[in-house]
C-alpha positions in Angstrom: 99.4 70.4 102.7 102.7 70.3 104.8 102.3 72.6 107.7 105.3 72.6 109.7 105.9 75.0 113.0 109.2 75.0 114.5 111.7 77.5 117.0 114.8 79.4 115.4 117.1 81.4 117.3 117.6 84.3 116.0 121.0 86.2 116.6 119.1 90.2 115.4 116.7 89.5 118.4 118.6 87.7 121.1 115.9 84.8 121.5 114.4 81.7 120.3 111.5 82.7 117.8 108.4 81.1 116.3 107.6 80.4 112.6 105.2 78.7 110.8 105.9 77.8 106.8 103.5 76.3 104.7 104.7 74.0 101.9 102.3 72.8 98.9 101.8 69.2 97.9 100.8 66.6 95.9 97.6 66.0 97.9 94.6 66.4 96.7 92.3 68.2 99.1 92.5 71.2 96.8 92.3 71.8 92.9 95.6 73.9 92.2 95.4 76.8 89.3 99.1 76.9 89.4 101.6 74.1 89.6 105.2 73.3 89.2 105.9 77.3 90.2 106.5 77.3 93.6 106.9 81.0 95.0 107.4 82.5 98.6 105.5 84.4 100.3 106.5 85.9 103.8 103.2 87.1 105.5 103.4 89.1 108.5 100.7 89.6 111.2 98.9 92.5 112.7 99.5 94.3 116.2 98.9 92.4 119.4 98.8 88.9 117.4 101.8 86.5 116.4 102.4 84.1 113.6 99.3 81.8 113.9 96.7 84.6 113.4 97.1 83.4 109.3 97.0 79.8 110.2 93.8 80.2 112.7 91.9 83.1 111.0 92.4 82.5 106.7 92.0 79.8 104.4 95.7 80.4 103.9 96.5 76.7 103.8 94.3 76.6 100.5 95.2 79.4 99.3 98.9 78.2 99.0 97.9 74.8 97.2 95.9 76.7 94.4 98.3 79.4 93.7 101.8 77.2 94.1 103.1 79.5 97.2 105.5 78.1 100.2 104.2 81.1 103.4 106.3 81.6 105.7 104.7 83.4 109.1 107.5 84.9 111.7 106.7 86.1 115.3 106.9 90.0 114.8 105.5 91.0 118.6 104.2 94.8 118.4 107.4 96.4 116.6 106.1 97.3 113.7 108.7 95.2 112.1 111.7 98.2 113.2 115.1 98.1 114.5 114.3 99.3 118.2 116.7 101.8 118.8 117.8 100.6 121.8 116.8 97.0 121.4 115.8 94.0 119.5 116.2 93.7 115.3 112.9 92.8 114.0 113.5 94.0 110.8 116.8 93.0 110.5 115.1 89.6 111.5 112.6 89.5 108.8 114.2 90.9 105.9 118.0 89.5 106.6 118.0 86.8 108.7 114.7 84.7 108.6 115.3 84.5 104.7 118.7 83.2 104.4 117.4 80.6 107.5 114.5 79.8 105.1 116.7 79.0 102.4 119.0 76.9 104.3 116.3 74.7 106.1 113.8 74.2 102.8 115.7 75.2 99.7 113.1 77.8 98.5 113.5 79.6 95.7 114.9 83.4 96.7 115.0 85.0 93.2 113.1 88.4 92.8 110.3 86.9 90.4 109.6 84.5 92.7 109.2 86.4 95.9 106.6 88.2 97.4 105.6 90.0 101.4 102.1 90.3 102.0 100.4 91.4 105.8 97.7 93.1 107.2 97.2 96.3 109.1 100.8 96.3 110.9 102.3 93.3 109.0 100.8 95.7 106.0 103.2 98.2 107.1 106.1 96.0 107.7 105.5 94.1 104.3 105.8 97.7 102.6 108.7 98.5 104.3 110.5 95.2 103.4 109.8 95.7 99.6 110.2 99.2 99.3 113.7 98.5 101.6 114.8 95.8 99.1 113.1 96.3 95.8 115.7 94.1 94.5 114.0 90.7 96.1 110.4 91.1 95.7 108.1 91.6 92.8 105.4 91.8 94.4 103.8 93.5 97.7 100.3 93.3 99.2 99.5 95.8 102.1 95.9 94.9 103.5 94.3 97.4 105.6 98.3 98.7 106.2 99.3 101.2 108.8 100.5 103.9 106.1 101.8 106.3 108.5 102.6 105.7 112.1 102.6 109.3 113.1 99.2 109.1 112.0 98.7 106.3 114.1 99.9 107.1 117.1 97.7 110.7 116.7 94.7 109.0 115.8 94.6 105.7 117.1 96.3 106.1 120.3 94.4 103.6 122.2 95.9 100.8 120.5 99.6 101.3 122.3 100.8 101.3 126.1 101.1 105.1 125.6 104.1 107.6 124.8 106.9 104.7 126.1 105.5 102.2 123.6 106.2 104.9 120.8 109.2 105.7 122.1 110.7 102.3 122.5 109.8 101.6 118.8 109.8 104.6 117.2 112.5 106.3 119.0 112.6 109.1 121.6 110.9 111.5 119.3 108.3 108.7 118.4 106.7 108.1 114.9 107.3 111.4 112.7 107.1 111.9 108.7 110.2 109.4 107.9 108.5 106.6 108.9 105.6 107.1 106.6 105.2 104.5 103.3 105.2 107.5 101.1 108.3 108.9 102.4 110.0 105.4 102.4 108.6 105.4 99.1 110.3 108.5 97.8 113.8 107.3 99.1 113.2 104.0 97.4 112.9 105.5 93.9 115.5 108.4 94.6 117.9 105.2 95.1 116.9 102.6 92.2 114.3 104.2 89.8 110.7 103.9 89.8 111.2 100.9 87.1 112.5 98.9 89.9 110.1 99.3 92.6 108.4 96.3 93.0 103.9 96.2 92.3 102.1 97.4 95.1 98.7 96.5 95.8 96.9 97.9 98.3 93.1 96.5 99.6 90.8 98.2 102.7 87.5 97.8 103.3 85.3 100.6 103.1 84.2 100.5 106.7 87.2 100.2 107.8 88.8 103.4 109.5 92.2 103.4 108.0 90.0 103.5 104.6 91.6 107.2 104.3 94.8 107.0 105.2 94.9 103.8 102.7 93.4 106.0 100.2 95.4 108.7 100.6 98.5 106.5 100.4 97.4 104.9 96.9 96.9 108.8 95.5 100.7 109.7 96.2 102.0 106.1 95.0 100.1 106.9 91.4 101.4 110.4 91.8 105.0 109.1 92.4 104.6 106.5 89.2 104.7 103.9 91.2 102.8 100.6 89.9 100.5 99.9 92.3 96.9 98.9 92.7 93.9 100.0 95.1 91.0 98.0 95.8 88.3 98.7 98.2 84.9 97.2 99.2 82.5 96.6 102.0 84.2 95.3 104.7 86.5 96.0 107.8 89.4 95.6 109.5 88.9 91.9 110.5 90.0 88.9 108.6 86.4 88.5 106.9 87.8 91.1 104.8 91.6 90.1 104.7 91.3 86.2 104.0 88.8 87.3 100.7 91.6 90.3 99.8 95.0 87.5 100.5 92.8 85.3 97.8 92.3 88.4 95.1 96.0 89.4 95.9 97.9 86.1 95.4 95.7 85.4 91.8 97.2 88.8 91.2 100.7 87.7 92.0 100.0 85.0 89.8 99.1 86.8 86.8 95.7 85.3 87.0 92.5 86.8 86.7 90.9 88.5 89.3 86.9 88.6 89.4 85.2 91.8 89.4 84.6 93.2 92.9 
């Protein structure tokens, strides 16, 4: 495997940021089930980490020589991949300007049916909002264990931010309210392309995990919407025992290979 980890300055955030990308190869410390079809996949961390939680926590590495997949892992910080209102660009970083710096520096393929966002708890969130923001370049999106609705969050889960200023400096002064949920982004998605062009969902949490419900409840109002999307959900919680074995099931599914029975 080529691992490479390297500094880009990036003009949406105002400072030098960090990436790691993974590139398959022609070695052989893995048996690949797909070859000759390199795709991309951007995967974005979880709250309070940065872009070697992947790298240190999954078999990632393997996973992108079986399945054929360049991963490329940006610095996100705690923004829940937003614009700040009053501040940096993250998602214009991740969605605008990482991937045209991508395709510059490595030639990767950018097509739609090549392209996939996966991430976890908030990189779930973020990797939602990026597909459901720009249906037209991904086919594919896997939310594991996603924050599904920030209000929710922030009413349930306070503990995890630096209080009511946090909220405000990502959210806005009024904080996280019912626009910022996946469903809502959801509905404006379709109300702008068509449900045909919304990209696959699939959705994973483990059962002991306590955003199980919210999860849930999310994968109810996709099928409800007509969305195609998928829910899985086993033992487990929100840790990356669960998340490297649910990156594995979701890439074979990207793959259009088959997925054991859980």
């Amino acid at each position: 495997m080529s691992t490479l980890s390297g500094d880009f300055y990036s003009r949406s955030l105002r400072v030098t940021q960090h990436v790691n990308v993974i590139l398959p190869d022609d070695s052989e410390d893995f048996w690949t089930e797909i070859d000759n079809d390199l795709k991309v996949l951007y995967l974005l961390h979880g709250l309070g980490s940065n872009a070697d939680e992947w790298a240190r926590f999954s078999m990632v590495e393997a996973f992108a020589k079986v399945y054929d997949f360049a991963v490329v892992m940006p610095d996100g910080n705690r923004s829940f991949y937003l614009d700040a209102p009053t501040g940096p660009r993250y998602f214009e970083w991740v969605s605008e300007e990482l991937p045209e710096l991508v395709h510059t520096w490595f030639r990767l393929p950018r097509d739609r049916e090549h392209t996939f966002v996966c991430g976890e708890s908030m990189g779930g969130y973020g990797a939602l909002r990026m597909a459901l923001a720009h249906p037209e370049r991904f086919a594919g999106v896997a939310a594991l264990s996603a924050v599904t609705d920030p209000a929710a969050l922030a009413e349930h889960f306070s503990d995890l931010f630096w209080g009511d200023a946090e909220m405000r400096a990502v959210f806005g002064e009024a904080g996280p309210d019912e626009e910022h949920s996946v469903e809502s982004l959801a509905r404006t998605a379709i109300s702008q392309v068509g449900i045909d062009s919304i990209p696959r969902i699939i959705q994973m949490v483990g059962e002991d995990d306590p955003f199980c419900p919210y999860v849930r409840g999310l994968a109810e109002a996709l099928a409800r919407l007509g969305c195609r999307s998928t829910f899985e959900s086993w033992p487990g919680r929100h840790d990356f025992l669960f998340w490297n074995g649910a990156l594995d099931r979701a890439l074979r599914m990207f793959s259009g290979l088959e997925v054991p029975s859980l």
